[in-house]
ROFI-605031 format. One line per 4 residues: number of its first residue (from 1); their letters; for each residue z, y, x of N, C-alpha, C. Coordinates in Angstrom, 2 decimals. Example, Ala and Ser with C-alpha at 12.3 -4.5 7.8 and 13.67 -1.06 7.14 Angstrom:
BEGIN
1 = as = 7.80:-5.69:13.19:7.80:-4.50:12.30:7.80:-3.30:13.20  7.08:-2.25:12.85:7.14:-1.06:13.67:7.87:0.03:12.90
//
This chain:
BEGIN
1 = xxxx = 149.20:76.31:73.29:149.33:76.19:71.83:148.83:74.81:71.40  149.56:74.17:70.50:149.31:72.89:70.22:148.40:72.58:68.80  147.45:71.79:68.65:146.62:71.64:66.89:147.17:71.89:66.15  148.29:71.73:66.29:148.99:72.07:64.75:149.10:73.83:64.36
5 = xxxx = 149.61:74.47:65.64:149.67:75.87:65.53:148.05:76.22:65.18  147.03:75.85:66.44:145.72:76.27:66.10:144.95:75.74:64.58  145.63:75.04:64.17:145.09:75.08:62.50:145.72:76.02:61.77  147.04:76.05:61.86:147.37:77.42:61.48:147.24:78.60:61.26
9 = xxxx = 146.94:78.77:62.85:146.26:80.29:63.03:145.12:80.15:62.32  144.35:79.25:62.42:142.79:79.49:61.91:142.42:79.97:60.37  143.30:79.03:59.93:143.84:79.73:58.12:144.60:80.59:57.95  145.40:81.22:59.22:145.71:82.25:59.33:144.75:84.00:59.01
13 = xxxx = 143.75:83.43:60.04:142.65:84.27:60.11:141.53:84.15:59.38  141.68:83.20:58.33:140.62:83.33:57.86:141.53:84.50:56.62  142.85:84.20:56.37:143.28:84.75:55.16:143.34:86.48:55.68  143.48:86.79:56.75:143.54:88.17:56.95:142.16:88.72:57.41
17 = xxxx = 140.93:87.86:57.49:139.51:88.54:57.20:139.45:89.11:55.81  139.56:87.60:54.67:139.63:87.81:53.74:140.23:89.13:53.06  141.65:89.44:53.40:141.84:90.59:52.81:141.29:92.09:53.15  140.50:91.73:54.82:139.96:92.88:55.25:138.81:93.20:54.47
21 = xxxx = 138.14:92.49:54.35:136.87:92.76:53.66:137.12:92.79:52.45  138.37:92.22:51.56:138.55:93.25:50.08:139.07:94.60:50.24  139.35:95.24:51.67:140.23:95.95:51.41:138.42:97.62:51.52  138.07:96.48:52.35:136.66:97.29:52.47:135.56:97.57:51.11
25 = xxxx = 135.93:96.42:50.45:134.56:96.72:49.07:135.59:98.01:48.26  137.27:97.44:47.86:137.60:98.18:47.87:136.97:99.97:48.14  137.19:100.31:49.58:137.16:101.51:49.63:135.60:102.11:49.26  135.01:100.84:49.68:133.21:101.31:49.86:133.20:101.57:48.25
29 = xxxx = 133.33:101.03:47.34:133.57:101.69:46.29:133.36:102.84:45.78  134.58:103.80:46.26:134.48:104.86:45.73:133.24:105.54:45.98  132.21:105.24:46.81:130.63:105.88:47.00:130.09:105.19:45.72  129.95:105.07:45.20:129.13:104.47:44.33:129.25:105.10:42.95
33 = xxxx = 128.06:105.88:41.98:128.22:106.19:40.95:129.18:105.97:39.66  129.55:106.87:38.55:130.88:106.22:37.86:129.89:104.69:37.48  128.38:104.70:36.52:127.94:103.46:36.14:127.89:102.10:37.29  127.57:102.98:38.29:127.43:101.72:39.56:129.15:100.85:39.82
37 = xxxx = 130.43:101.90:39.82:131.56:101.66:39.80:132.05:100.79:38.65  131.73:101.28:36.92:131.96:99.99:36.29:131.35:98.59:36.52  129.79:98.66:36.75:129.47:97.62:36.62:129.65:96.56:38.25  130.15:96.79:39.30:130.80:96.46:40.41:132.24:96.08:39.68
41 = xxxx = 132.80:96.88:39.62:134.55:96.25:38.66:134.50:95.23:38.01  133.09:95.17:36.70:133.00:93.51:36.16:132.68:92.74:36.85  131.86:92.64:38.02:131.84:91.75:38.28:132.42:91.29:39.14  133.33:91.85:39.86:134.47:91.56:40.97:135.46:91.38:39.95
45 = xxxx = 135.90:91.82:38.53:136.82:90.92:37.81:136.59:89.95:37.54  135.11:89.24:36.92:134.19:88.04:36.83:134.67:86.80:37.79  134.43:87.27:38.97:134.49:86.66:40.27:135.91:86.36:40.81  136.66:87.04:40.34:138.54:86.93:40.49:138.98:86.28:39.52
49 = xxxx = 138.46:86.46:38.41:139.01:85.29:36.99:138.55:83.88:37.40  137.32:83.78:37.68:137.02:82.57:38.08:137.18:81.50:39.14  137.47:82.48:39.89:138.25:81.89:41.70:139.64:81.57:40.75  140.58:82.37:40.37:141.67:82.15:39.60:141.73:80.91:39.38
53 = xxxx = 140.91:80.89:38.56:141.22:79.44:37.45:140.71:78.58:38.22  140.20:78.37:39.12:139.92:77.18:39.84:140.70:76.79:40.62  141.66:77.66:41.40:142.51:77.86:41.86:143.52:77.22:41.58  144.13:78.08:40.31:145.27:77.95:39.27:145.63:76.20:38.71
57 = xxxx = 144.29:75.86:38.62:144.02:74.30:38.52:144.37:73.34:39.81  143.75:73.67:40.10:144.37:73.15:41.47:145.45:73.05:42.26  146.72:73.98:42.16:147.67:74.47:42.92:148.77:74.09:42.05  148.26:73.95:40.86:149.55:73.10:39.39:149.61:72.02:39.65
61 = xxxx = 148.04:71.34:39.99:148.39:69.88:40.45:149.60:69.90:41.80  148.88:70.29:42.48:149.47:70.39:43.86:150.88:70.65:44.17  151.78:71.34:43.39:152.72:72.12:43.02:153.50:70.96:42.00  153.01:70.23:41.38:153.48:69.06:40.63:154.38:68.52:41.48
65 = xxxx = 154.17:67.77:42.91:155.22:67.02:43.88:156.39:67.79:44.49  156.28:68.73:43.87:157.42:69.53:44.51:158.69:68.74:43.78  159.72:68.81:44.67:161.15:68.30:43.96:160.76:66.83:44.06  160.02:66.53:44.66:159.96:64.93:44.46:160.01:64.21:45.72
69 = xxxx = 160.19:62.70:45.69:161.14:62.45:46.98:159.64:61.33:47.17  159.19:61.29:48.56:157.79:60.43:49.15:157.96:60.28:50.77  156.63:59.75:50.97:156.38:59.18:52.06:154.86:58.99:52.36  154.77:59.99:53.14:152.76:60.16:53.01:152.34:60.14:54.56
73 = xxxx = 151.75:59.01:54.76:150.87:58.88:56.56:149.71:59.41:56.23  149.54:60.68:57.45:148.23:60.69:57.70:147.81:60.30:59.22  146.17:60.85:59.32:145.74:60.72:60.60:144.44:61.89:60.69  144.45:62.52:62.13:143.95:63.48:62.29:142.71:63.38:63.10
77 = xxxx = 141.52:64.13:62.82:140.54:63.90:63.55:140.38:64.73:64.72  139.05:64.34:65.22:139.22:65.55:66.41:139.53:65.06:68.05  139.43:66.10:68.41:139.31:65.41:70.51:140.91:65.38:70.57  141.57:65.12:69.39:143.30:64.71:70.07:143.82:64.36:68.52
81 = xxxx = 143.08:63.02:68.44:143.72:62.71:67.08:145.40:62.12:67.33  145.78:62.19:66.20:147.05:61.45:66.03:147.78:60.81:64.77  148.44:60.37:64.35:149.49:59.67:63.29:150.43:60.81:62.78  150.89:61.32:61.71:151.61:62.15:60.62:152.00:61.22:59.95
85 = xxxx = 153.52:61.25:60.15:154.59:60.62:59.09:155.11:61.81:58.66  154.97:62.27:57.04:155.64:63.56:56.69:155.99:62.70:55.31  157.96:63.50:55.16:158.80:62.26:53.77:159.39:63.46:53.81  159.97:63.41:52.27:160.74:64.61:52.14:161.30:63.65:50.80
89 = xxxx = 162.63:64.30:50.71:163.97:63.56:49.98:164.47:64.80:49.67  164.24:65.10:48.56:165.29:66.53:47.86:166.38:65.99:48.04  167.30:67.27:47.78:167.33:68.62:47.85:166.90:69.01:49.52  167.47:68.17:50.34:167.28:68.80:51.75:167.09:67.40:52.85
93 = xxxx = 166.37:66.19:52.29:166.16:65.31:53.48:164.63:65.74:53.31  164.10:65.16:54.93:162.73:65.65:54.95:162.48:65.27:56.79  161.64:64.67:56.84:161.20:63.84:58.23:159.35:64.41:58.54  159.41:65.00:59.93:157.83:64.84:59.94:157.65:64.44:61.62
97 = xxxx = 156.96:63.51:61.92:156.53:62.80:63.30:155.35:62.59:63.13  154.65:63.28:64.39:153.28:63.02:64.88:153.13:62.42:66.13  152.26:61.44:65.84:152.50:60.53:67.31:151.33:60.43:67.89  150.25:61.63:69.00:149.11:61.40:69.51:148.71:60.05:69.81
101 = xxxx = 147.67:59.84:69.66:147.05:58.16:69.86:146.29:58.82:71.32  146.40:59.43:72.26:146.29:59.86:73.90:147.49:59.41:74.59  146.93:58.92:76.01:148.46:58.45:76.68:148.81:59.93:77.29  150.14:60.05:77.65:150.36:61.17:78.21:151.15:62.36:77.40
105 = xxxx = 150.47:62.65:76.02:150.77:63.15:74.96:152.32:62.73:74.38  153.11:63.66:73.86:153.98:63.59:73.71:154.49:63.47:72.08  155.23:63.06:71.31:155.24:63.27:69.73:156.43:64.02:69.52  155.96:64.58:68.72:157.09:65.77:68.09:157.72:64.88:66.72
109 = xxxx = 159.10:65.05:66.70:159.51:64.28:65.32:161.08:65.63:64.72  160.78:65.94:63.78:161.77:66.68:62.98:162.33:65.89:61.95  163.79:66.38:62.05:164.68:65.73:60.98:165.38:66.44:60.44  165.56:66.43:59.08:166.36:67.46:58.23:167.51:67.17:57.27
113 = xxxx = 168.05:67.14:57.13:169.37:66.38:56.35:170.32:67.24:55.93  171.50:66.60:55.78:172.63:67.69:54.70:173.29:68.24:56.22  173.34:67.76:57.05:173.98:68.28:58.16:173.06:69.22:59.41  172.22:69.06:58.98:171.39:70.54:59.94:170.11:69.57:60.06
117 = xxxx = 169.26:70.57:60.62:167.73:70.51:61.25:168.21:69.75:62.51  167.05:68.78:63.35:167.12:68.14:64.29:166.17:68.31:65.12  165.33:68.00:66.20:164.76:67.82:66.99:164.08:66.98:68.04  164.08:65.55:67.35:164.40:64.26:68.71:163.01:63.76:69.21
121 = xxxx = 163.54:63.37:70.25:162.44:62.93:71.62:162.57:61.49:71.50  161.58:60.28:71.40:161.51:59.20:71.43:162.04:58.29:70.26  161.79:58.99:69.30:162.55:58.32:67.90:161.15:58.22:67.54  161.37:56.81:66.77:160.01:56.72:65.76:160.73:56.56:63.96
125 = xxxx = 159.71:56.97:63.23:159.67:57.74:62.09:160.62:56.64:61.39  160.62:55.13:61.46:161.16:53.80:61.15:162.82:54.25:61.14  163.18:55.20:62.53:164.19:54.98:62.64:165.10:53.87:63.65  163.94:52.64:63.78:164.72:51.33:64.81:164.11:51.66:66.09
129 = xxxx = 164.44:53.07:66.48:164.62:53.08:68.14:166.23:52.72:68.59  165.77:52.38:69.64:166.86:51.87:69.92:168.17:53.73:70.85  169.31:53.59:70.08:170.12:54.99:70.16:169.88:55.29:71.56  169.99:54.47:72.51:170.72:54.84:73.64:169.38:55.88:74.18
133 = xxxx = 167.94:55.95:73.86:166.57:56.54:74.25:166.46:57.52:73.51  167.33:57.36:72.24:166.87:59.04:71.61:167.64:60.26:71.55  167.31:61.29:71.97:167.96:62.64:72.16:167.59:63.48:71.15  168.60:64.10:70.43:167.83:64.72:69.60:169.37:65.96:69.61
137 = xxxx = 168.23:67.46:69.48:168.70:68.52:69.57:169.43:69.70:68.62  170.25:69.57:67.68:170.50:70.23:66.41:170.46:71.77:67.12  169.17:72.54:65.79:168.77:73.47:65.78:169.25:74.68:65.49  169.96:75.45:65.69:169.93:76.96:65.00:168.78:77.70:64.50
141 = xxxx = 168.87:78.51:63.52:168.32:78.88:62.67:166.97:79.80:63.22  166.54:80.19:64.37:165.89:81.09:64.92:164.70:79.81:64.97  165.60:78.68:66.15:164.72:77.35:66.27:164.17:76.52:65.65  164.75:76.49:64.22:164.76:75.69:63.19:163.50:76.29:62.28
145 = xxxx = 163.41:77.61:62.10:162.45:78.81:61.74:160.89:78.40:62.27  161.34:77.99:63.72:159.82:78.04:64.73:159.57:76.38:64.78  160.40:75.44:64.24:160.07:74.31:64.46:159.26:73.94:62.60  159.80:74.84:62.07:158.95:74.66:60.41:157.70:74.80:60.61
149 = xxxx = 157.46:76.06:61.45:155.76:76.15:61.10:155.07:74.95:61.47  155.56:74.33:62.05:154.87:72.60:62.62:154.52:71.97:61.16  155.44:71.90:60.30:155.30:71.31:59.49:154.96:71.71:58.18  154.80:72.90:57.94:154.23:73.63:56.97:153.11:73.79:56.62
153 = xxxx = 152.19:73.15:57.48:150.65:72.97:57.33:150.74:71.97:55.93  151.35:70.70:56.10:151.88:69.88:55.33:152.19:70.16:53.90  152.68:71.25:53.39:153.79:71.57:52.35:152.81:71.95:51.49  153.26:71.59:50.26:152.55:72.20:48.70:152.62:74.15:48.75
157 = xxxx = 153.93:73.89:49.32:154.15:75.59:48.87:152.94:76.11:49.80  152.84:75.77:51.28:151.87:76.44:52.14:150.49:76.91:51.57  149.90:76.15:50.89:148.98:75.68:50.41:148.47:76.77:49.30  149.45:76.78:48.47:149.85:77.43:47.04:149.72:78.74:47.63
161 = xxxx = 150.62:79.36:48.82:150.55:80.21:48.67:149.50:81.73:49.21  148.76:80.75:50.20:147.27:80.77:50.46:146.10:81.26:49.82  146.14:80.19:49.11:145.31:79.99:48.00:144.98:81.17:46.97  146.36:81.48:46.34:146.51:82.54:45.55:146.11:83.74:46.33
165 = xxxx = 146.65:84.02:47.63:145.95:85.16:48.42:144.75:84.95:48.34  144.06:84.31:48.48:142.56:84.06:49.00:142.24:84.44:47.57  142.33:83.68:46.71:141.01:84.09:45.37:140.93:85.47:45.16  142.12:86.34:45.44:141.81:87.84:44.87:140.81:88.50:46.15
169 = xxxx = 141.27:87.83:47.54:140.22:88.45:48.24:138.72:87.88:48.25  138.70:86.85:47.89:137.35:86.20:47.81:136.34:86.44:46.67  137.35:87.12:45.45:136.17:87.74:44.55:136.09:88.94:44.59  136.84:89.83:45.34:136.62:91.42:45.97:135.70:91.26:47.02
173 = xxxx = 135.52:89.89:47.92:134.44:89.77:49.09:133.24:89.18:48.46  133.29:88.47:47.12:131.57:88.15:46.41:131.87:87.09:46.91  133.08:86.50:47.57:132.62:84.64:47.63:132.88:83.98:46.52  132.83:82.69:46.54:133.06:81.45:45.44:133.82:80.61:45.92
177 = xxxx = 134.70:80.15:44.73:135.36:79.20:44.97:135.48:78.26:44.23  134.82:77.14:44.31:134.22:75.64:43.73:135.32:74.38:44.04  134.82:73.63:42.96:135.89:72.60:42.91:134.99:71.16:43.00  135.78:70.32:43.63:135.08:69.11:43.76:136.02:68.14:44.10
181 = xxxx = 135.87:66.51:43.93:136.15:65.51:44.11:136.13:64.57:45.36  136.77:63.79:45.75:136.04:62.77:46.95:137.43:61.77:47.00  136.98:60.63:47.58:137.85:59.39:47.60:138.13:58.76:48.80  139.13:59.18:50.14:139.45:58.81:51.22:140.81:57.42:51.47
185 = xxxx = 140.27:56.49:51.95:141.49:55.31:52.03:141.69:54.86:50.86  141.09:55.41:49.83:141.25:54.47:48.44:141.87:55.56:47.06  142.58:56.48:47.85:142.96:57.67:47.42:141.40:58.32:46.52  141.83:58.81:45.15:141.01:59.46:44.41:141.57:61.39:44.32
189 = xxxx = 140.54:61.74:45.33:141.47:63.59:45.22:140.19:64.66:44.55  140.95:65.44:43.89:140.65:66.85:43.57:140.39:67.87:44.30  139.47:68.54:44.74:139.32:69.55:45.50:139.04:71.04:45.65  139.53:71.81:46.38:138.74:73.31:46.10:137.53:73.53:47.61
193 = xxxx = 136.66:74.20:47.56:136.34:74.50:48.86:135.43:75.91:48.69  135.41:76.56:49.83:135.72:77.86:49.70:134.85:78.17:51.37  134.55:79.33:51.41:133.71:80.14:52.38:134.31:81.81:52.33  135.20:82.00:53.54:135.11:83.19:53.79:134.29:83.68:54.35
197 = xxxx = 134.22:85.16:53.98:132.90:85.88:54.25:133.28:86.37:56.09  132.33:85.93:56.81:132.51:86.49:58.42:132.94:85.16:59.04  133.41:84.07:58.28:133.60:82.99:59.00:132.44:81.73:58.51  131.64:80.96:59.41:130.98:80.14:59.45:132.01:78.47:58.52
201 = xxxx = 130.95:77.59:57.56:131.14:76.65:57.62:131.75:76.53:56.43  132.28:75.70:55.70:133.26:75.41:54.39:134.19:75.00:54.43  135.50:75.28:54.21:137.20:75.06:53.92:137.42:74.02:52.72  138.08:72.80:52.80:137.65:71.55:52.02:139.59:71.72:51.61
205 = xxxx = 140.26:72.01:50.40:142.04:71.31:50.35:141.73:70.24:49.22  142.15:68.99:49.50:142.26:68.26:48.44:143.60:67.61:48.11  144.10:67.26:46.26:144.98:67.09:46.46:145.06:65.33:45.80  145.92:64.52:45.84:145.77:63.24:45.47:146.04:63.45:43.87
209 = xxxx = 146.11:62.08:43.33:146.89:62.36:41.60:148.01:62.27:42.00  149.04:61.89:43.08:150.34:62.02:43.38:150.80:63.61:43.50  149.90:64.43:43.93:150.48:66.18:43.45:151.21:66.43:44.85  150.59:65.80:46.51:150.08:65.63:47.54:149.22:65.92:47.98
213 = xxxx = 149.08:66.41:49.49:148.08:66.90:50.26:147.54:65.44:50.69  146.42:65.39:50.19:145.25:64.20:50.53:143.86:64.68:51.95  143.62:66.10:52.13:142.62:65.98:52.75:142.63:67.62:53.19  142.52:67.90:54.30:142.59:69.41:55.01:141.19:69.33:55.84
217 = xxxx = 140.14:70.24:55.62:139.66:70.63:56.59:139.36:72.47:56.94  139.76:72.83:57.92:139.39:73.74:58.15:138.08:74.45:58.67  137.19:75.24:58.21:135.85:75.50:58.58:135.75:75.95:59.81  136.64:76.53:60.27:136.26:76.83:62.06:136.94:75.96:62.90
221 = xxxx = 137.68:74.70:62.52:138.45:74.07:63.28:137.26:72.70:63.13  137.01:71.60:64.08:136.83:70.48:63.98:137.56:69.52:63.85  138.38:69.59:63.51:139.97:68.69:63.64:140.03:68.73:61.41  140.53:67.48:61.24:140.31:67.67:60.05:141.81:66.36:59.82
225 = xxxx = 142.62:66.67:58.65:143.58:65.28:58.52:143.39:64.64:57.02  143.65:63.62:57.18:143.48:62.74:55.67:144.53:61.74:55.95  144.96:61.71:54.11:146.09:60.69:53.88:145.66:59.26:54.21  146.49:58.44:55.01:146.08:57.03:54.70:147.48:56.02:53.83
229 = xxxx = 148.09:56.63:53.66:148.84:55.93:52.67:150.13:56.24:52.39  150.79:56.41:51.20:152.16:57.08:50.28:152.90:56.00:49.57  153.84:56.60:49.51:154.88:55.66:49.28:155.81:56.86:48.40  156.61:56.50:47.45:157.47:57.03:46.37:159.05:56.45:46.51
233 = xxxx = 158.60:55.57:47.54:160.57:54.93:47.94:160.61:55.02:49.38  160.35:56.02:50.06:160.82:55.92:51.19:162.00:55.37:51.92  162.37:54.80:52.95:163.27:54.15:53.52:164.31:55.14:53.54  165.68:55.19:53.44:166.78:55.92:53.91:166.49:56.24:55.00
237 = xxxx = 166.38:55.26:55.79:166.59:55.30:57.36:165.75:56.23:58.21  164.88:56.96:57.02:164.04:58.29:57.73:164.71:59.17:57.55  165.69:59.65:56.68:166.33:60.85:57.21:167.93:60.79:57.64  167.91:59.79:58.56:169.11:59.37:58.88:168.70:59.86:60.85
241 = xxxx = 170.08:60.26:61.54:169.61:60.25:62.98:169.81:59.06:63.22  169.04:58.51:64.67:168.92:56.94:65.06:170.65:56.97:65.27  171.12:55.01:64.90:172.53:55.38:65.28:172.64:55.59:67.05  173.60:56.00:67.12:174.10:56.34:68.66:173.07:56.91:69.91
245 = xxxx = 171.82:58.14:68.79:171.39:58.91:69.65:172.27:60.05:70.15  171.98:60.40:70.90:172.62:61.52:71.91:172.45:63.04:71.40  173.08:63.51:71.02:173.12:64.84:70.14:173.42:66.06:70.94  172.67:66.95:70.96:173.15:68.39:71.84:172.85:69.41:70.55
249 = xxxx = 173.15:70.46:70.96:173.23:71.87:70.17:172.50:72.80:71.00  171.61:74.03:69.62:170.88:74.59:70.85:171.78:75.85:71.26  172.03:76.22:72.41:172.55:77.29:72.78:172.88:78.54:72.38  173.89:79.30:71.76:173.77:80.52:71.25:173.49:81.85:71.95
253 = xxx = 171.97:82.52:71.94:171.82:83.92:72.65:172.47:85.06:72.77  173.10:85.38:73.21:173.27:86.57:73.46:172.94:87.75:72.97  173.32:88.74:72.14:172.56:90.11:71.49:172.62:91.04:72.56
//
């Protein structure tokens, strides 16, 4: 499994603790006197209004870049850092290449356009590889499915839709969810950060004033990514295939 999946999963699991342990105050609940039961209800509504709106604030910004056409480098920390070129060009262009800074390591680069999802090996994000070195694989929809989650760590919607899970379980679990500021590469971002209950450490999303993912850390992961620089005119030539790369199709299975 590669960092990208294991950050995944990790906010994966933190979001399905989270709902375990609302699903538990939940039930533990019903032990509790009718007075003990109202006054538990206010304040787990207390605690859900307020995760809400911190939330809600946050995820409007964030949710702002949607429909909008960019170009955002990051770089990732951690015992296998690397380079993130992620551009997206409504309605349907959209480029993401990660290029490990380890020799040996391989970079994954996706391409998306009016003519299908892609897949290519030895293309850089520029586009001026030279054709005759790049192979790139047009996806069917099963592949195309499993090659998103790569890049969905990335996405406003991912983020958004997280988020909103989490506050209802985080004020049914008695956590908090606080908002804060910080300024990486020059970038000025907005932040939420958050503690699920059963998991060690603090969960940091920040977003830029561009209405962009500026800053990810995950509390059980050591691996953390930050923007180092955006752009609002991205080059064509990122969601274009290199000219005269070598094109295959992926195979159709069998039922």
């Amino acid at each position: 499994m590669n960092r990208k999946t294991d950050r995944a999963a990790a906010f994966s699991g933190l979001r399905r603790t989270s709902r375990g342990v609302a699903v538990v105050m939940v039930l533990g609940s019903l032990g509790l006197t009718s007075c003990g039961v109202v006054s538990a209800v206010k304040k787990v509504e207390h605690a859900v209004k307020g995760n809400k709106a911190t939330i809600d604030t946050f995820t409007n910004k964030i949710k702002s870049s949607e429909g909008t056409t960019f170009e955002a480098t990051y770089v990732t920390t951690g015992s296998s850092p690397a380079t993130v070129v992620y551009a997206v060009q409504p309605p349907q262009g959209l480029t993401f290449e990660t290029t490990p800074s380890g020799a040996g390591s391989s970079t994954v680069h996706i391409l998306v356009n009016s003519s299908g999802e892609y897949s290519c090996s030895a293309a850089s994000a520029s586009g001026t590889s030279s054709g005759s070195s790049v192979s790139c694989q047009k996806l069917g929809t099963a592949d195309a499915a499993a090659q998103n989650q790569i890049f969905d760590f990335y996405t406003p919607s991912h983020w958004t839709t997280f988020l909103k899970d989490f506050s209802l379980a985080a004020g049914l679990a008695g956590d908090k969810v606080t908002s804060s500021s910080m300024t990486v590469n020059g970038f000025a971002m907005q932040c939420v950060d958050f503690n699920a209950s059963g998991v060690p450490g603090t969960s940091t999303i920040c977003t830029t004033a561009q209405g962009i993912l500026g800053y990810v850390k995950v509390a059980t992961d050591s691996t953390s990514f930050e923007i180092k620089s955006y752009s609002a005119s991205p080059p064509a030539s990122l969601f274009q295939l290199p000219p005269g790369a070598t094109i295959t199709t992926t195979p159709k299975t069998s039922s």
